[in-house]
MILOSE-146130 format. One record per residue (C-alpha): x, y, z; residue number from 0. Coordinates in Angstrom, 2 decimals, padded with zeros to 5 digits. Layout:
BEGIN
+---------+---------+---------+-----+
:      c1 :      c2 :      c3 : pos :
+---------+---------+---------+-----+
:       X :       Y :       Z : NUM :
...
+---------+---------+---------+-----+
//
This chain:
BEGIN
+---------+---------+---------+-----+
:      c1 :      c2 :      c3 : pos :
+---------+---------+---------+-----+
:  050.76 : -068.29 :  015.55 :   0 :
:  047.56 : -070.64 :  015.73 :   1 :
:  044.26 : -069.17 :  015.91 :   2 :
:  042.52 : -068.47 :  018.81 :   3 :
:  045.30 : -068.22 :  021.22 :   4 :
:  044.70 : -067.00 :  025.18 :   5 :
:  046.15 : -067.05 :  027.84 :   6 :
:  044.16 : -070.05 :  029.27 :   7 :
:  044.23 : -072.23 :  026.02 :   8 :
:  047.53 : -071.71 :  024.34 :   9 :
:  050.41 : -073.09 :  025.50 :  10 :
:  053.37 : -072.17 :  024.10 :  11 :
:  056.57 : -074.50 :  024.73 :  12 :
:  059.68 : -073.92 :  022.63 :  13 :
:  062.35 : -076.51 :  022.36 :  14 :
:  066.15 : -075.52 :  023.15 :  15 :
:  067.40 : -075.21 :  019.25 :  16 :
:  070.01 : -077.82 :  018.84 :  17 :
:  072.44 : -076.13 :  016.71 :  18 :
:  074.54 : -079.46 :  015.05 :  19 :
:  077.11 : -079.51 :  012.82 :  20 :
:  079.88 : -081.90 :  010.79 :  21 :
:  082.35 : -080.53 :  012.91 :  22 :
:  080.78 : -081.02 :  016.09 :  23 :
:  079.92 : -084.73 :  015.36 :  24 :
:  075.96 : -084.41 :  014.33 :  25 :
:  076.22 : -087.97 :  013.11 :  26 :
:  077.02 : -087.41 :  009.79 :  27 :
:  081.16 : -088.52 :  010.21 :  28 :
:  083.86 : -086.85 :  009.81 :  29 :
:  084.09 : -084.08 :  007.36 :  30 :
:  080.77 : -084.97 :  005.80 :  31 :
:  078.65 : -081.90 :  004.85 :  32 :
:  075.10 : -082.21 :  007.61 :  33 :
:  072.06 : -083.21 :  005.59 :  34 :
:  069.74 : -080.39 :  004.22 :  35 :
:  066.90 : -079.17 :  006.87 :  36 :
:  064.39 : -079.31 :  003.95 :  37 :
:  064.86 : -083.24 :  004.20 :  38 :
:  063.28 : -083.51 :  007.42 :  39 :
:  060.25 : -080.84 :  006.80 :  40 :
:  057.65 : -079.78 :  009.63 :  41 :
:  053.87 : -079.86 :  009.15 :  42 :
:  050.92 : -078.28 :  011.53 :  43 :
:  048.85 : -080.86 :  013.10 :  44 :
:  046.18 : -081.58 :  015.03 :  45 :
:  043.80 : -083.98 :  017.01 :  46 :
:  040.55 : -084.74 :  017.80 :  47 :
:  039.70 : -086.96 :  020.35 :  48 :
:  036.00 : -088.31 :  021.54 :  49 :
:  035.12 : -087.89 :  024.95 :  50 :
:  031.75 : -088.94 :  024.34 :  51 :
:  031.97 : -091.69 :  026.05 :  52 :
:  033.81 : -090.50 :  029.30 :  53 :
:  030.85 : -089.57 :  031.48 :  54 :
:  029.61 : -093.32 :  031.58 :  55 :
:  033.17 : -094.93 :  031.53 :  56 :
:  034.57 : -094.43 :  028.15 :  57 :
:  037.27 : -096.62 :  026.86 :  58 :
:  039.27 : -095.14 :  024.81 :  59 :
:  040.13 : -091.35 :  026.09 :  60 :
:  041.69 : -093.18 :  028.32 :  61 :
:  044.09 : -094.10 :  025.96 :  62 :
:  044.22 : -090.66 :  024.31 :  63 :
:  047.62 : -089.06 :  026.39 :  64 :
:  049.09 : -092.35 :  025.23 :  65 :
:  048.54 : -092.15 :  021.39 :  66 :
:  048.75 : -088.44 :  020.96 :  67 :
:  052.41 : -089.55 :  022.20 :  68 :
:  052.78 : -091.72 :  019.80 :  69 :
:  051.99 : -089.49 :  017.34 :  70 :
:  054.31 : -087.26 :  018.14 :  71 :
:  056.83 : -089.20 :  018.10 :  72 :
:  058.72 : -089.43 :  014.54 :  73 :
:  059.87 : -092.62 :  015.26 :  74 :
:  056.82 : -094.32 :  015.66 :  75 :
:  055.24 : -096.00 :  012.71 :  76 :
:  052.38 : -093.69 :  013.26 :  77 :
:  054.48 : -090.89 :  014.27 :  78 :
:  054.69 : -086.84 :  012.70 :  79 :
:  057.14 : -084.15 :  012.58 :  80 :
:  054.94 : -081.87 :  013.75 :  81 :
:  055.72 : -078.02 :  014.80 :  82 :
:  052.47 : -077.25 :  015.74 :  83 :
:  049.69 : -079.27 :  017.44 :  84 :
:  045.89 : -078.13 :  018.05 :  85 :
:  043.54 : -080.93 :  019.97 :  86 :
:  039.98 : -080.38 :  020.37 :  87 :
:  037.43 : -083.05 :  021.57 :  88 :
:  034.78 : -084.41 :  020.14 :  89 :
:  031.17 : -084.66 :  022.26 :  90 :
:  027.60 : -084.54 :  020.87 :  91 :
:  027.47 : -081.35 :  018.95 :  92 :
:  031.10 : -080.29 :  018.39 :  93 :
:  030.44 : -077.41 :  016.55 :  94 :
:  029.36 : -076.22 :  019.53 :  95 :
:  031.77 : -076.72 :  021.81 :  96 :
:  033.02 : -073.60 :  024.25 :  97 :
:  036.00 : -074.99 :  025.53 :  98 :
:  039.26 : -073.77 :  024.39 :  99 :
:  041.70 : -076.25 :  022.35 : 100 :
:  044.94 : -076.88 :  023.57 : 101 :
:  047.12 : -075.06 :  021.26 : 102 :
:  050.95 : -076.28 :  021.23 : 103 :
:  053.63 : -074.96 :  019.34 : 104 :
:  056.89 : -076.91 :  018.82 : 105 :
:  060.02 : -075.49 :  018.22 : 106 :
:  061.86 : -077.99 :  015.89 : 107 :
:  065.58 : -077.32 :  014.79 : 108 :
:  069.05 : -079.54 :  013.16 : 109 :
:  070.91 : -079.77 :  010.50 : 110 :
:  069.99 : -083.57 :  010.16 : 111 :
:  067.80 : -086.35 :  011.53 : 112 :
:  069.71 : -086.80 :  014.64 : 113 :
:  069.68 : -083.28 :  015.28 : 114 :
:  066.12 : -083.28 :  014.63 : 115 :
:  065.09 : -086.19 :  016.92 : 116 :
:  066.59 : -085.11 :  019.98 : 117 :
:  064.71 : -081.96 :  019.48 : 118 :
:  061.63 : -083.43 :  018.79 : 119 :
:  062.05 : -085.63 :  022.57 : 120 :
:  062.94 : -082.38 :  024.37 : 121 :
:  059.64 : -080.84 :  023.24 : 122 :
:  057.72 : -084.03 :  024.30 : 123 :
:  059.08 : -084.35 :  027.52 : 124 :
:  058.62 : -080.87 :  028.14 : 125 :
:  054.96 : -080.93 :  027.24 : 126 :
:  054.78 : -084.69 :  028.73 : 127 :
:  053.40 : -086.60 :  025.75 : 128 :
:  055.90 : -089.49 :  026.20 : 129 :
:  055.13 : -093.49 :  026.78 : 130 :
:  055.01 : -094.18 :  030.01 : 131 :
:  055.04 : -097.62 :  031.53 : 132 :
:  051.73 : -099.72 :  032.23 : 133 :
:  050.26 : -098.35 :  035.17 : 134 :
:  051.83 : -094.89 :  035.23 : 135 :
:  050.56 : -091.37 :  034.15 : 136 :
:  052.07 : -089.03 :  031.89 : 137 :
:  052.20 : -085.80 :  033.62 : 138 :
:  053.42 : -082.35 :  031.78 : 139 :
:  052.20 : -078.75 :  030.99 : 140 :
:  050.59 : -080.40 :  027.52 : 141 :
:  048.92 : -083.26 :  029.73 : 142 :
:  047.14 : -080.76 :  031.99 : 143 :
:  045.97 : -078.83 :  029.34 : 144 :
:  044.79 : -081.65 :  027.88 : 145 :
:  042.90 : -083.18 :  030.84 : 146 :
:  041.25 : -079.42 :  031.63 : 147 :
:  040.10 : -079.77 :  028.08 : 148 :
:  038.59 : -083.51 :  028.63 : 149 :
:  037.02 : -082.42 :  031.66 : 150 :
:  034.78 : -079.32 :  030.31 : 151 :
:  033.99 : -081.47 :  027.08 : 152 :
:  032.33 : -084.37 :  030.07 : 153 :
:  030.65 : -081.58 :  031.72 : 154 :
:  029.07 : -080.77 :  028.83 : 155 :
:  028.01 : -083.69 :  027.71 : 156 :
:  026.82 : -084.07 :  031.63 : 157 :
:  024.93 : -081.32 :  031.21 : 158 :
:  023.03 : -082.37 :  028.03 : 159 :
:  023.14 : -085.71 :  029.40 : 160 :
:  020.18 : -084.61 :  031.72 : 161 :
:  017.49 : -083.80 :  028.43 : 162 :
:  018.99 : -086.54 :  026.16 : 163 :
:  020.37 : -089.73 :  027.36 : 164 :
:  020.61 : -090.81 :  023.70 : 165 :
:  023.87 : -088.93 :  022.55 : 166 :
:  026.12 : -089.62 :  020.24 : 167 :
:  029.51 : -088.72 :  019.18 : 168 :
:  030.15 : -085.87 :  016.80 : 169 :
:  033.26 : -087.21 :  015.18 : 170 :
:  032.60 : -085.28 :  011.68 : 171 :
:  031.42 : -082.25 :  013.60 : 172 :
:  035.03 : -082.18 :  015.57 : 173 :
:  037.40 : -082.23 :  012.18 : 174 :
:  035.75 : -079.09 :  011.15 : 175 :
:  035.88 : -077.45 :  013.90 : 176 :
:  039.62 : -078.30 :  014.21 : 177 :
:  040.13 : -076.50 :  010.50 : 178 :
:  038.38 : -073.52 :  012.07 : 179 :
:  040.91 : -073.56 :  014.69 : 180 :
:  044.21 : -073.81 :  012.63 : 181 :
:  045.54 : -071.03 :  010.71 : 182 :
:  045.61 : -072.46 :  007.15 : 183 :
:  042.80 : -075.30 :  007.67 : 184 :
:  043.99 : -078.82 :  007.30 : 185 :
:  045.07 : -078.74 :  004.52 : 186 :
:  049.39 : -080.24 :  004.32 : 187 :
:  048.94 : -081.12 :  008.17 : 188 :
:  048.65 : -084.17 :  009.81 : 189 :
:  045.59 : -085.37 :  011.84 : 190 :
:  044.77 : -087.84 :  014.57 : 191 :
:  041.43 : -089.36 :  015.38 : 192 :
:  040.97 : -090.65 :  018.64 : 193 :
:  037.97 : -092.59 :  018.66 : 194 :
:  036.23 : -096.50 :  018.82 : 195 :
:  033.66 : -094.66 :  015.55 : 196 :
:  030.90 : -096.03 :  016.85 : 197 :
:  027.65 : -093.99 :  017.16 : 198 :
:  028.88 : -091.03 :  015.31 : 199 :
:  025.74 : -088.27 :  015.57 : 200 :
:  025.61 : -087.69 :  012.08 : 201 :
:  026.06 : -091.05 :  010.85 : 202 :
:  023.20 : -093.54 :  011.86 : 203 :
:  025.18 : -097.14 :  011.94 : 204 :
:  022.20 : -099.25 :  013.01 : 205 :
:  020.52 : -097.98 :  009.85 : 206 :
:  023.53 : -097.95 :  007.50 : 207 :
:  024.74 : -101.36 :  005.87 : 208 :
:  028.11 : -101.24 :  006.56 : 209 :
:  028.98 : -104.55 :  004.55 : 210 :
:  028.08 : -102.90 :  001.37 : 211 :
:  030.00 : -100.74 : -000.42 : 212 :
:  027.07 : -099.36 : -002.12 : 213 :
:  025.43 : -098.40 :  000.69 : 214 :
:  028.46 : -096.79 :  002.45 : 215 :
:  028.93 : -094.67 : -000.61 : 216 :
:  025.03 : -093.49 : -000.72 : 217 :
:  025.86 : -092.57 :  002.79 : 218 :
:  028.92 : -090.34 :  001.99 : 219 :
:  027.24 : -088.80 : -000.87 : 220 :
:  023.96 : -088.04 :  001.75 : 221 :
:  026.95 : -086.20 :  003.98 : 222 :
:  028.29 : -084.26 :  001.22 : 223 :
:  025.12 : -082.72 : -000.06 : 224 :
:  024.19 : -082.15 :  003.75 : 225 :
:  027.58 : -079.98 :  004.04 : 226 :
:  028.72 : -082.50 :  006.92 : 227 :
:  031.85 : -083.33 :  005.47 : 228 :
:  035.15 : -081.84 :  006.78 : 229 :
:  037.61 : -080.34 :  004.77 : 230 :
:  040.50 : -082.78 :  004.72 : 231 :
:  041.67 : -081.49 :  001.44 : 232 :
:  045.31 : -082.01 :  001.26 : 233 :
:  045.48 : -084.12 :  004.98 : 234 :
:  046.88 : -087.22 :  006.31 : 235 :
:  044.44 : -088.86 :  008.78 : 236 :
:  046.00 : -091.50 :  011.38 : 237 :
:  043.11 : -093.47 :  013.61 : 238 :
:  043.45 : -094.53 :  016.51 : 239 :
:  041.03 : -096.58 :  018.54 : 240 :
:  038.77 : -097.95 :  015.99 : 241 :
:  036.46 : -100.75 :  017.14 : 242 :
:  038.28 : -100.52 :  020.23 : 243 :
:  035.74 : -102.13 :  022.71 : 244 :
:  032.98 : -103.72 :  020.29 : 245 :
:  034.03 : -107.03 :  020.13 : 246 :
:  031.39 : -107.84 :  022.51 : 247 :
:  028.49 : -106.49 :  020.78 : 248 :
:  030.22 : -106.68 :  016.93 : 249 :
:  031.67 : -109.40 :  014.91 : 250 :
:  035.61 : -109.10 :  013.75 : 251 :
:  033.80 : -108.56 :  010.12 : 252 :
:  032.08 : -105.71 :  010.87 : 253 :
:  034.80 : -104.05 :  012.75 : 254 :
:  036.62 : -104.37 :  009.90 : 255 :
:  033.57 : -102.53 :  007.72 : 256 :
:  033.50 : -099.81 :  010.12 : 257 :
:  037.44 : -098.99 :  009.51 : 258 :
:  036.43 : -099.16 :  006.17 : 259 :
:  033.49 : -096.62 :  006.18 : 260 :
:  035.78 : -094.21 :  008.38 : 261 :
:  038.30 : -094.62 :  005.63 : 262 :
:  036.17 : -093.76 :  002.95 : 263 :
:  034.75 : -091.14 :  004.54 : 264 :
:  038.27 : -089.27 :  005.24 : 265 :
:  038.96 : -089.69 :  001.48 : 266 :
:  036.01 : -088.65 :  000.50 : 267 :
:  036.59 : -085.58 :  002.39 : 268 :
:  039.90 : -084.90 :  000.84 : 269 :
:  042.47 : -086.50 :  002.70 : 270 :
:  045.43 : -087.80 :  000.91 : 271 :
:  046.43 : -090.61 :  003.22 : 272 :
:  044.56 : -092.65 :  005.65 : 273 :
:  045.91 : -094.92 :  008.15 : 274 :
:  044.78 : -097.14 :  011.17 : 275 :
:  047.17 : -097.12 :  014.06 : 276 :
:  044.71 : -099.53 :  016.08 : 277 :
:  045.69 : -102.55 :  013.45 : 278 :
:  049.02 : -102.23 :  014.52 : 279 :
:  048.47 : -103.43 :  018.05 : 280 :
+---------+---------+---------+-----+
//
């Protein structure tokens, strides 16, 4: 069971278990022994996704019911077996956020792939995490849950809004928190970032040459010895959002040095794999 569970922020949706076997045609053929559970394995994940932005029109949360679908779907090429799932939001001091995480957990079962699948699409149309055509909304217990927890993170940055109209986005701040709020940390699970990275709070971009690798490094090093580094020891980090938005105000080579520094920063933290979903569109 994931930590911090209530009644008002865990939701707890389990799966009909698809029991599938050779002789009831799993996909395998014919007398063909079903392929091994342990060749499809399961992994906790989670997500973080910045709201920051949402009180003054943010652009990509709006996104964010869209890609967590996507992520957890394990056909996508961004996709994750996942069994558990834990979002929290980032705002402008995540550490000290008071609203509770959503807090799924998925109940995954087949004796192969095809088994496996089908399971995996029951539990996201139950929770309602599924693509939905341009100009619909996904709707769903996980969806609501979801939006509740959007809507306190706005109201808090509303609130702070009214001392400091300078905020930024605590990014770094959120991916520890979100190790505090899973069981075993981060470490073997699966994590998606929902973000454009731009004016993280910790992280001072208009000071910080982002075309130099020596400079981005310095700046990693400066987070380390400042404990602001999250513990992604053992983690795969999937991004999603990155640059979405600046072309206006940033050139396509910058951009690209951003996706970089967020990169670098993940596997500086400890992550073993680091991907960007947003290239992909």
């Amino acid at each position: 069971m994931l930590s911090r569970t209530s009644k008002a922020s865990a939701l707890l949706l389990t799966a009909a278990v698809l029991a599938v076997t050779a002789c009831s045609g799993d996909g395998t053929g014919g007398g063909e022994s079903a392929e091994d559970d342990s060749a499809f394995p399961t992994r906790a994940c989670g997500a973080v996704v910045d709201v920051s932005g949402s009180a003054d029109g943010g652009r990509v949360v709006e996104r964010a019911s869209e890609w967590i679908a996507e992520f957890l779907d394990p056909a996508s090429s961004s996709g994750s077996r996942c069994d558990r799932l834990v979002i929290t939001v980032a705002i402008h001091n995540s550490e000290a956020l008071t609203c509770d995480p959503v807090e799924l957990e998925i109940a995954v079962s087949g004796a192969n792939s095809r088994a496996q699948n089908a399971s995996w699409e029951r539990n996201r149309q139950e929770t309602g995490f599924v693509p939905v055509e341009e100009g619909e909304t996904p709707s769903g217990p996980g969806v609501d849950a979801w939006e509740e927890l959007r809507a306190c993170g706005v109201r808090m940055i509303e609130e702070r809004s009214n001392q400091d109209n300078k905020l930024h986005s605590d990014v770094l701040g959120a991916l520890r928190k979100l190790g505090d709020l899973m069981d075993d940390g981060l470490d073997g699970g699966r994590i998606a970032v929902v973000s454009d990275g731009e004016h993280n709070a910790e992280t001072h971009f208009g000071e910080l040459d982002l075309g130099s690798a020596e400079s981005r490094a310095e700046e990693i090093e400066r987070l380390r010895e400042e404990g602001l580094l999250p513990d992604l020891s053992g983690a795969e980090v999937v991004f999603y959002g990155l640059g979405s938005g600046l072309e206006a105000s940033w050139t396509s080579s910058e951009v690209t040095r951003l996706k970089d520094f967020w990169e670098e920063v993940s596997l500086a933290a400890g992550a073993t794999a680091v991907d960007d979903a947003s290239a992909a569109e």
